[in-house]
C-alpha positions as CSV (number, residue, x, y, z in Angstrom):
1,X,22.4,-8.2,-16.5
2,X,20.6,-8.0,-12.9
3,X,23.2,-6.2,-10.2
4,X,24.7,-9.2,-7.8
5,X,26.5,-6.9,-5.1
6,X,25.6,-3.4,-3.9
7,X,27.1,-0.4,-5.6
8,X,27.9,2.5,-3.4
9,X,24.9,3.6,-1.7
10,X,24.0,7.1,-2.5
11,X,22.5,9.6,0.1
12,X,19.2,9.1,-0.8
13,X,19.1,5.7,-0.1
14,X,20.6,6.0,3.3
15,X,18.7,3.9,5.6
16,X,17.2,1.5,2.8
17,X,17.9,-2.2,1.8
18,X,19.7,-3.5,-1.0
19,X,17.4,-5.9,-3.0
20,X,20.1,-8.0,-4.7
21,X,19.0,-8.0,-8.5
22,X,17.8,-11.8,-9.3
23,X,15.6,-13.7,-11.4
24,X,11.9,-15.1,-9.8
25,X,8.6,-16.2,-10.9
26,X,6.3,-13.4,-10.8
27,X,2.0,-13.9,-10.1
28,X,0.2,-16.9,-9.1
29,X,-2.0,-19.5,-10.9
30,X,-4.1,-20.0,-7.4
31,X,-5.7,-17.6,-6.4
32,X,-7.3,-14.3,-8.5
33,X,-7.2,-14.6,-12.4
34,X,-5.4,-11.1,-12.8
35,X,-2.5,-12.4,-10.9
36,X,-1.5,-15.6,-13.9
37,X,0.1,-16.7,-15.7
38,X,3.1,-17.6,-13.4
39,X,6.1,-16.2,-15.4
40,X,9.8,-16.2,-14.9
41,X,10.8,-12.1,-14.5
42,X,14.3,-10.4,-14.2
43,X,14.5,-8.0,-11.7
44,X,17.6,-5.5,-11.5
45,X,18.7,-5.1,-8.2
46,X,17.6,-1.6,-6.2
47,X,17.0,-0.1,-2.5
48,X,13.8,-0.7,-0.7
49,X,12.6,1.4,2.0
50,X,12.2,-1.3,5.0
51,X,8.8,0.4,5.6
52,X,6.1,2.2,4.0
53,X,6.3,6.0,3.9
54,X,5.3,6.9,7.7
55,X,3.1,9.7,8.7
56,X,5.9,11.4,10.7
57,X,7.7,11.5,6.9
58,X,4.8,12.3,4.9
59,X,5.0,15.6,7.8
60,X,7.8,16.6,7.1
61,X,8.0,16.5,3.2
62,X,4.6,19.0,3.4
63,X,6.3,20.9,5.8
64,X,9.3,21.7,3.6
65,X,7.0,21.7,0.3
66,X,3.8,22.9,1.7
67,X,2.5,20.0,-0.8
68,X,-1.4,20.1,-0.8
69,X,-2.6,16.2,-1.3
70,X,-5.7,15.3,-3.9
71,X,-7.7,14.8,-1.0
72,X,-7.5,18.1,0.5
73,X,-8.0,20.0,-2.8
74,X,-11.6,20.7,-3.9
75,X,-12.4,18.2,-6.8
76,X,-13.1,20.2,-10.3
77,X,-17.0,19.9,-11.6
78,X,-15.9,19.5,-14.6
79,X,-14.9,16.2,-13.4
80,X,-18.2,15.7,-12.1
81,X,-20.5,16.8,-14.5
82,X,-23.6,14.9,-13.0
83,X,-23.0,16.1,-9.6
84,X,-24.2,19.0,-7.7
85,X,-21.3,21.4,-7.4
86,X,-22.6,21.9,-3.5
87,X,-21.5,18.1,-2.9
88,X,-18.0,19.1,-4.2
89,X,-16.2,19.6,-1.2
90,X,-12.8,17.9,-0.1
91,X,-12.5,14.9,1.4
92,X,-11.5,10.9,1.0
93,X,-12.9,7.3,1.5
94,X,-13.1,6.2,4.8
95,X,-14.5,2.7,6.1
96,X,-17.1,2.4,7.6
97,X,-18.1,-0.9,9.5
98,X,-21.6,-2.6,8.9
99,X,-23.8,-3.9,11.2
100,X,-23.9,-7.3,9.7
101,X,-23.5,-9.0,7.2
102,X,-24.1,-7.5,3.6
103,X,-23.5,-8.2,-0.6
104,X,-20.1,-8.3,-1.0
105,X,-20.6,-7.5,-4.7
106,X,-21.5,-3.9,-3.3
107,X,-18.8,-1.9,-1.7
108,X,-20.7,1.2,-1.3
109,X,-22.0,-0.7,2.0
110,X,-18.8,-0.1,3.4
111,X,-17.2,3.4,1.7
112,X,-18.4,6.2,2.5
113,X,-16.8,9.9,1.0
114,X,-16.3,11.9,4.1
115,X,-15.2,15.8,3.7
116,X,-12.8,16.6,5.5
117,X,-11.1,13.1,5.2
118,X,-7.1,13.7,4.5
119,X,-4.2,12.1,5.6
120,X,-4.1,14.0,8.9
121,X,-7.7,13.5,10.0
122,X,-8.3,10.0,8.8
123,X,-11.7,9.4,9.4
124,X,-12.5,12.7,9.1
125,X,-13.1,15.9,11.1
126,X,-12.3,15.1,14.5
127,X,-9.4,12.5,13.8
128,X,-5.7,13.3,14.3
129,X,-2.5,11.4,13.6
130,X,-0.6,12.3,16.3
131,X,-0.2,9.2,17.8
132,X,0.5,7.6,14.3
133,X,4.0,9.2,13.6
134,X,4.6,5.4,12.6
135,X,2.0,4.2,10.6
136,X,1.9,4.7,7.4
137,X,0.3,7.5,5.9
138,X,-3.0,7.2,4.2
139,X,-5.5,8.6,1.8
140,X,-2.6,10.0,-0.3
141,X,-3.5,9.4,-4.7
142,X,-1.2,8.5,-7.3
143,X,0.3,11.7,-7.6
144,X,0.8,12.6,-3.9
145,X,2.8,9.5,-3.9
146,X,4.9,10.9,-6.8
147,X,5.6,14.3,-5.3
148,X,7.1,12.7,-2.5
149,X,9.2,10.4,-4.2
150,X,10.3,13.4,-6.3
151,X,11.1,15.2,-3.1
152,X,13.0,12.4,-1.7
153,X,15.3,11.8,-4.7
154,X,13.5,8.2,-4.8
155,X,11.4,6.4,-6.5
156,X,7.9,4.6,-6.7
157,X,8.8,0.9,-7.2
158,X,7.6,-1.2,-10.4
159,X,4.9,-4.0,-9.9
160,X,7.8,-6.3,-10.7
161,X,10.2,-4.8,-8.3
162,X,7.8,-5.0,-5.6
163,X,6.8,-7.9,-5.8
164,X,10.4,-9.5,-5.8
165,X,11.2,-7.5,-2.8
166,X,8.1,-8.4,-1.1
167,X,8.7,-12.7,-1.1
168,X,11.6,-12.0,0.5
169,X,13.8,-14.8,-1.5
170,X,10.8,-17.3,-0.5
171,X,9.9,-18.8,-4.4
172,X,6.7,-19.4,-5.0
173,X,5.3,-19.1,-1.4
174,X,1.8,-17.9,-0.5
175,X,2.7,-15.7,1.9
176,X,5.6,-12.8,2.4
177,X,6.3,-15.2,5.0
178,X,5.2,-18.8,3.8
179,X,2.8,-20.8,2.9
180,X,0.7,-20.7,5.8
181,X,-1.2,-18.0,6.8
182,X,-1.4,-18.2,10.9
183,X,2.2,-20.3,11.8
184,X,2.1,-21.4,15.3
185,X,-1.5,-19.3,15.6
186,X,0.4,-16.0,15.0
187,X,-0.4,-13.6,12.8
188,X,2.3,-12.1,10.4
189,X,0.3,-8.9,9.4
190,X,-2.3,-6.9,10.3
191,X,-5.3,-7.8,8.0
192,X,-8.7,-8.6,9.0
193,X,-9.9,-11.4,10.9
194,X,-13.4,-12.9,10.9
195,X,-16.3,-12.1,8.3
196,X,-15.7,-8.4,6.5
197,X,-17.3,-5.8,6.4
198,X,-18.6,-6.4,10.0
199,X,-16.8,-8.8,12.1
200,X,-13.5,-8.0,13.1
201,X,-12.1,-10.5,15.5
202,X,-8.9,-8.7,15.8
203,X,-7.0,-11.7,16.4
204,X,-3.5,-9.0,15.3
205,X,-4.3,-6.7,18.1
206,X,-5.4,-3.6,15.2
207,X,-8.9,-2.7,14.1
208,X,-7.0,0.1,11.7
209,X,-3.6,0.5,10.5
210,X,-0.9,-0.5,12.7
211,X,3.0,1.5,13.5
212,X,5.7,-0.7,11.4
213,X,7.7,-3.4,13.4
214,X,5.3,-4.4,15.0
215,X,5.1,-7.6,12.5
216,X,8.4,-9.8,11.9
217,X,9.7,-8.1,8.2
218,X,10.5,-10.7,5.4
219,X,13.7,-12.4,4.3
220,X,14.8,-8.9,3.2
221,X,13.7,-7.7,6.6
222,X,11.4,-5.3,4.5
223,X,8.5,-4.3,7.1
224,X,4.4,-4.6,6.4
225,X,4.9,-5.3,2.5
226,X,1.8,-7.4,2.7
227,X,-0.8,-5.9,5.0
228,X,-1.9,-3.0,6.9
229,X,-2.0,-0.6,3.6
230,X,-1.9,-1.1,-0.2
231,X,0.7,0.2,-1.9
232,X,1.2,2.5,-4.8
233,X,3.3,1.3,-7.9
234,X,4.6,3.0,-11.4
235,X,2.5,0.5,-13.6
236,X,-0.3,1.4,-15.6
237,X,-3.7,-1.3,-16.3
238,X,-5.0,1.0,-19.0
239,X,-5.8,4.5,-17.2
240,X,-5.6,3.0,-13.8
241,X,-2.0,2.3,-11.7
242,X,-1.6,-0.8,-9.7
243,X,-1.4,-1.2,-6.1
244,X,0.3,-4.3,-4.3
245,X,0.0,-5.9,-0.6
246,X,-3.1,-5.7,0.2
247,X,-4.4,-4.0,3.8
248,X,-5.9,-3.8,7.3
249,X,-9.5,-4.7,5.6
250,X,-8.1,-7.5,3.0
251,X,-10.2,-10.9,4.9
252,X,-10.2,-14.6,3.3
253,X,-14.4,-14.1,2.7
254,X,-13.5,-10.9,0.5
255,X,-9.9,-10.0,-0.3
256,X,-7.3,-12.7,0.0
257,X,-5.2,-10.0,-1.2
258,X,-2.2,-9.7,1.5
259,X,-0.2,-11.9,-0.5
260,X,3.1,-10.5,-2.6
261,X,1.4,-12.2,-5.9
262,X,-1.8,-10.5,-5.4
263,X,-2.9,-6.9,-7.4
264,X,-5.6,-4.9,-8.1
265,X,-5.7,-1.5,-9.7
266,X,-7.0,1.5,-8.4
267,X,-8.0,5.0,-10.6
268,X,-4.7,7.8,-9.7
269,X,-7.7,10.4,-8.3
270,X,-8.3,7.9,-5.2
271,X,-7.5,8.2,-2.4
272,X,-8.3,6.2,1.0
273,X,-8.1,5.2,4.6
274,X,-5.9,2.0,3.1
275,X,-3.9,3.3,0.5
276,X,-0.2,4.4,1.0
277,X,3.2,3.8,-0.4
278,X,7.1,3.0,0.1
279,X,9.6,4.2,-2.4
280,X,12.9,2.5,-4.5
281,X,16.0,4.0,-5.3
282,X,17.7,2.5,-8.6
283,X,21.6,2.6,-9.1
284,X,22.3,5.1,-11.6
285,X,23.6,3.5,-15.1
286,X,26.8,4.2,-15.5
């Protein structure tokens, strides 16, 4: 039986939202094949963090842990057998704009493994986020996400939990917001504009991730669920986890992804300039 009112909110939940527990219909039949059949899911209700995990918060929990992410670790050859142990060095996947126009079937155009890469160099060596206390933190894997939830007394959200949250009460709309992507010429999240990988029009004001609240939030006045990062869940596609909400570099031509419907999966070893998180707490069962 889903929850209908909130429950005493415990401390580490302070400063979420209560997602009242519901039934919705869960994927889309329109767009990507991964996202059907429509189907009608029950979703318990929980507390959603009105924003993804900050950099400011990611700070402070490797502050207090001293938590060393994936990307700043140096990756194990025996994960690598084919590749010269010299080439082994820390680092993430940052993009890197084209020039022009290039086959989209070939992402390697527009990845590019940089050492030195890690959530507080972004782009690498050189890069700070100390003017990004409010975006949300980047190039963090699977398990990064996991220690901090730990730390937090939280939780990563299911696919199904996220995606309830994310439409916001809106059934069966395109959009977190509705079904059209630009009402009134104003854009509801920062994603890319104009041809990707090499026009960015920049019609949201951000060429990169953007500080949360700058958008309008949903109807649960949850902030950025679709747009400027992916998100980690807890479901599994085989070996790989899922990710929801698409990103700053999700564009109509290539990714149509920054819809609450939408999902990909992405191996728990990556990590990326668009990948982050937001955490769940679940009432306890009595």
């Amino acid at each position: 039986m889903a929850l209908l009112e909130s429950p005493a909110t415990p401390a580490t939940a302070e400063g979420m939202v209560w997602i009242r527990g519901g039934v919705f219909q869960m994927g889309s039949d329109e767009f990507y094949p991964d996202e059907a059949p429509v189907r009608r899911v029950e979703v318990e209700g929980f507390w959603s963090a009105p924003h993804p995990v900050t950099v400011a918060q990611f700070r402070r929990f490797v502050k207090e842990t001293g938590h060393v992410t994936v990307a700043e670790r140096t990756p194990d050859a025996a994960d690598y057998p084919d590749v010269d142990p010299a080439l082994l060095v820390p680092g993430s996947l940052v993009f890197q704009r084209t020039p022009g126009p290039v086959d989209l079937d070939d992402h390697r155009a527009w990845w590019a493994y940089v050492p030195g890469a890690d959530w507080q160099h972004p782009e690498g060596p050189g890069s700070d986020v100390y003017s990004r206390a409010r975006h949300p933190v980047t190039h963090v894997a699977y398990a990064d996400a996991q220690a901090y939830a730990a730390w937090a007394g939280q939780a990563l959200p299911t696919e199904a939990e996220w995606e309830y949250a994310a439409r916001g009460g809106l059934e069966g709309a395109r959009f977190a917001w509705g079904d059209e992507e630009f009402p009134g010429g104003k854009a509801m999240a920062n994603t890319w504009q104009g041809e990707f990988p090499w026009q960015n029009l920049r019609i949201d004001g951000f060429q990169g991730t953007s500080p949360w609240g700058v958008f309008p939030p949903n109807g649960y006045g949850l902030y950025d669920m679709t747009g400027n990062a992916w998100e980690w869940t807890c479901d599994r596609v085989g070996e790989r986890m899922v990710i929801k909400g698409g990103s700053h570099l999700c564009a109509p031509n290539y990714c149509l992804r920054y819809r609450p419907a939408a999902r990909q999966s992405e191996s728990i070893d990556t990590s990326t300039c668009h990948i982050g998180f937001r955490c769940v707490v679940r009432p306890e069962n009595p």
